[in-house]
VOVO-935678 format. One line per 3 residues: their letters; for each residue x, y, z of C-alpha. Coordinates in Angstrom, 1 decimal, padded with zeros to 4 digits. Layout:
a) X Y Z | ...;
REM end
This chain:
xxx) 143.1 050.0 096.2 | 139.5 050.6 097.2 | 136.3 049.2 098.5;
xxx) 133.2 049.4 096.1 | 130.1 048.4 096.3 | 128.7 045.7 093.2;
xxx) 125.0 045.6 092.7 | 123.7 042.6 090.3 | 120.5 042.4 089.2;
xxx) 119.8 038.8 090.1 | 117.1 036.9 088.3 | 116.0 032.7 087.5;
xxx) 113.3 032.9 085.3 | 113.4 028.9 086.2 | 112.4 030.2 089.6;
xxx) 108.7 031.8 088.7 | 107.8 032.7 092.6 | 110.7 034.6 092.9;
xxx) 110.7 038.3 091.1 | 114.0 039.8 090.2 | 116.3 041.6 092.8;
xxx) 119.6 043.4 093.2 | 122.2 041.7 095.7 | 125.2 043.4 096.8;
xxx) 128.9 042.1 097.1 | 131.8 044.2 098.3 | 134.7 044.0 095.8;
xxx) 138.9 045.3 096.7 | 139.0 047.0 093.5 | 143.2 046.8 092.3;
xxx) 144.3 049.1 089.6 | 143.4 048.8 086.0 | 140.1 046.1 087.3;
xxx) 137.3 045.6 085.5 | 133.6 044.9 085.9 | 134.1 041.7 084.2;
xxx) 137.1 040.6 087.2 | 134.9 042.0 089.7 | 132.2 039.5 089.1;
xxx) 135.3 036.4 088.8 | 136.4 037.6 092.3 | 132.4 038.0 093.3;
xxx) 131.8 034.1 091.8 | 135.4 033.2 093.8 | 134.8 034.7 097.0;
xxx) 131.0 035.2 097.4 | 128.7 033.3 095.3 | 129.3 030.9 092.8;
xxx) 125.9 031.0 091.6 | 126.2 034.1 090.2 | 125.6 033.7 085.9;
xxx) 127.1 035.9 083.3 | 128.8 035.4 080.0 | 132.4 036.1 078.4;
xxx) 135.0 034.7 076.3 | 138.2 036.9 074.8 | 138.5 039.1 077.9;
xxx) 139.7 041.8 075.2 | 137.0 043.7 073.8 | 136.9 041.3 070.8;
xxx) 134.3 038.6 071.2 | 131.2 041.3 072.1 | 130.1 038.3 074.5;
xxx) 130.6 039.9 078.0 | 128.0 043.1 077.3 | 126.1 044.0 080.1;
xxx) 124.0 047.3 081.6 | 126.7 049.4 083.7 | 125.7 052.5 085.6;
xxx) 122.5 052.3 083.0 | 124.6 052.1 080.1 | 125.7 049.1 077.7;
xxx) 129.1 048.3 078.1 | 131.7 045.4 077.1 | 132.1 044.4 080.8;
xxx) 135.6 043.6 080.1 | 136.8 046.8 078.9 | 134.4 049.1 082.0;
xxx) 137.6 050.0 084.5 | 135.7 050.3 087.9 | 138.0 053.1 088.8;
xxx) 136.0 055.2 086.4 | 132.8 053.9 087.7 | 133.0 055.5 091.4;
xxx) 132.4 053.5 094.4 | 129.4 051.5 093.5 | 128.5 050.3 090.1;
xxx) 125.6 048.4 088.9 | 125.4 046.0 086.8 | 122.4 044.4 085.0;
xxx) 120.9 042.4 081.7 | 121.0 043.7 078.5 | 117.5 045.0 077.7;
xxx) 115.7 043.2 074.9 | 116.3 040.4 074.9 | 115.2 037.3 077.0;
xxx) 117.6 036.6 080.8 | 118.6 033.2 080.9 | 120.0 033.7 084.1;
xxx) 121.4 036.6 086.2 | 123.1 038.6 083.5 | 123.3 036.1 080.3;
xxx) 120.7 036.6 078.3 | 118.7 034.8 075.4 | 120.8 036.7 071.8;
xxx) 118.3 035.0 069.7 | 116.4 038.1 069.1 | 119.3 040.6 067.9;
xxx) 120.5 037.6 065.5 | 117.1 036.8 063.9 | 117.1 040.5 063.3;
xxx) 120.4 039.9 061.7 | 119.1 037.1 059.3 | 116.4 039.5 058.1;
xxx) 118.5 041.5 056.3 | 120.8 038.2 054.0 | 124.1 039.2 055.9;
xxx) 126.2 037.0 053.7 | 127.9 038.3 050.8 | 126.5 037.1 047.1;
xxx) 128.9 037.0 044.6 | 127.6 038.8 041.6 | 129.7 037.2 039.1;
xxx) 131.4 033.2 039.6 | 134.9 033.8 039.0 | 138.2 031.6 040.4;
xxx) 140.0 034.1 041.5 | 139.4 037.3 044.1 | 137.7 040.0 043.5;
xxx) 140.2 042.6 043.9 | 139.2 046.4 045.9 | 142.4 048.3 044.1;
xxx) 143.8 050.8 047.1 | 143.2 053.7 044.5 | 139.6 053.4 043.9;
xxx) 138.6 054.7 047.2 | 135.5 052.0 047.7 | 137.1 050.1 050.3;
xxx) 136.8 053.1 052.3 | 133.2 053.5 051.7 | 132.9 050.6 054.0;
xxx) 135.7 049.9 056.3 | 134.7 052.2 059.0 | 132.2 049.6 059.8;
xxx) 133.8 046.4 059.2 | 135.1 046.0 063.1 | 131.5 044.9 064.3;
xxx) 131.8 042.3 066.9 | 127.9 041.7 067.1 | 127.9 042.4 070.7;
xxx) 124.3 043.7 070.6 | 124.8 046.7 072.7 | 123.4 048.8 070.2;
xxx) 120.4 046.9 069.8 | 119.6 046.8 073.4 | 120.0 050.6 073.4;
xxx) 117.6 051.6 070.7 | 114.6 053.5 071.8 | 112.8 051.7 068.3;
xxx) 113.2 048.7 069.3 | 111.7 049.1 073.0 | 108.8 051.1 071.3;
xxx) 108.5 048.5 068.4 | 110.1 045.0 070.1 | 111.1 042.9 067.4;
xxx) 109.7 044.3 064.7 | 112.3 046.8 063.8 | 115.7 044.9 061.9;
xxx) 117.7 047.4 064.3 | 120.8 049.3 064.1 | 123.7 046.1 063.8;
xxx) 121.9 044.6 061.2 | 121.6 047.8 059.2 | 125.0 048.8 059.4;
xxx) 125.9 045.1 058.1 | 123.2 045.9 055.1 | 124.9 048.9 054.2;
xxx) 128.1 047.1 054.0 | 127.3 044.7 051.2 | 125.0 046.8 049.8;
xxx) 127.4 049.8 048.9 | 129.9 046.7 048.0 | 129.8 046.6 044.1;
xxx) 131.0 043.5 044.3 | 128.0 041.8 045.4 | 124.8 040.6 043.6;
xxx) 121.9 040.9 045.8 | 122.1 044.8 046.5 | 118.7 045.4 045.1;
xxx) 117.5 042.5 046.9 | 119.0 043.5 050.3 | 118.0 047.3 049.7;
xxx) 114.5 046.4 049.5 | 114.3 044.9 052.6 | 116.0 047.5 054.5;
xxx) 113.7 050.1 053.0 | 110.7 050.0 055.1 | 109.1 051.3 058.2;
xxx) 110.6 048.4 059.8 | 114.5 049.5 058.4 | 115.9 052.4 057.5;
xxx) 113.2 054.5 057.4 | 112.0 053.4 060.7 | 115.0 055.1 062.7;
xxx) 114.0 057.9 064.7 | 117.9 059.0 064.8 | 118.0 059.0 068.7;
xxx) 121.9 058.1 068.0 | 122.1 055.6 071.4 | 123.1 053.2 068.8;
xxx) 126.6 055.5 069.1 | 127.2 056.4 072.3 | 127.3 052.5 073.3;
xxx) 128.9 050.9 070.8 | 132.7 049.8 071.6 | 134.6 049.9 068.2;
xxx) 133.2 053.2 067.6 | 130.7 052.6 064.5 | 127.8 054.9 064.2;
xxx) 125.3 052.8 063.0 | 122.5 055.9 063.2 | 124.9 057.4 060.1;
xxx) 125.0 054.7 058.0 | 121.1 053.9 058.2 | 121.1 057.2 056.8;
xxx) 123.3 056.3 054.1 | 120.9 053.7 053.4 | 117.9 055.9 053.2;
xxx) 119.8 058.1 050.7 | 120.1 055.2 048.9 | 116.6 054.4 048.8;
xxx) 115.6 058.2 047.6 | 118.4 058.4 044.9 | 117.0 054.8 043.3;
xxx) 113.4 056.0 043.8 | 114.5 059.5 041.7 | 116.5 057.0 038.9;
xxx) 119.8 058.4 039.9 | 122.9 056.2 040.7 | 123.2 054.8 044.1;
REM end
């Protein structure tokens, strides 16, 4: 066991006078603990004001992502043993603080809904519409199927703090690849053309933060390039 020092970016934006700060909390860091127990015993011991959010406490939920040591991180899954003897912890960047460390998701999920992330059946039929093990297409998409919309991604593409809101972002594009390399569903065309712009695919300046950060290990800056070879091969009448 050690001593390390915790450094929160503390902000109310209820509070207008007051600009944000960093206050400090000294933290008996056990084996195996996390950032995200460090700020229980911080709200336990020190200040119950303290705001952040969580849920699962096992890397599943995406609800507990925070800045650590300037890098997005699932606060539940960041051992502080790794971290050194002071780690600091702040908002995720783009998107709005509600208090402390929670922060306003509306803007990575309207980015979300921009690009119809629901499948559409292409045929109505009772029964399922079976991927046979043999053909090889599930594969095509699996490797992203584990996204637990945590935003991380988002708040670390250098697009979208050049651009703001106006670029769909990396999540959302890896979720529009999905469905539209799913045969299965009807509204590829659709969904293509929305990703296609300067605002989607072709927007993506392939700075790869998008993989460094993200804790299921997708690589959203691969499959936006997937999409953009979709795009070329329907502009050139070939199949995509």
């Amino acid at each position: 066991m050690f001593q390390a020092t915790i450094r929160i970016r503390r902000y109310n934006p209820e509070q207008e006078e007051q600009a944000p700060y960093y206050d400090q909390f000294m933290v008996d860091v056990k084996k195996n603990m996390t950032v995200l127990d460090a700020l229980f015993v911080i709200v336990e011991e020190h200040d119950p004001t303290l705001s952040f959010r969580c849920a699962c406490r096992l890397g599943m939920c995406g609800t507990c992502g925070m800045m650590i040591n300037g890098r997005g991180r699932l606060a539940c899954r960041t051992k502080i043993e790794h971290l050194g003897t002071e780690t600091v912890v702040a908002p995720l960047r783009h998107m709005p603080v509600i208090k402390d460390l929670a922060v306003d998701m509306d803007p990575f999920f309207k980015s979300w809904q921009k690009i119809m992330p629901y499948f559409v059946p292409k045929e109505e039929r009772n029964d399922f519409a079976i991927i046979l093990p043999s053909s090889g297409r599930r594969e095509i998409i699996d490797e992203n199927q584990d996204c637990i919309t945590c935003g991380l991604c988002y708040q670390s593409c250098d697009v979208i703090t050049m651009r703001g809101e106006d670029y769909i972002g990396p999540a959302a594009l890896s979720r529009a690849y999905n469905l539209i390399a799913d045969e299965r569903d009807g509204a590829r065309e659709e969904r293509l053309n929305l990703v296609s712009g300067d605002d989607g695919a072709f927007g993506c300046h392939v700075f790869g933060g998008c993989v460094e950060v993200c804790p299921k290990g997708i690589k959203p800056m691969v499959t936006i390039q997937k999409l953009k070879e979709k795009q070329i091969r329907r502009f050139l009448g070939l199949k995509w």
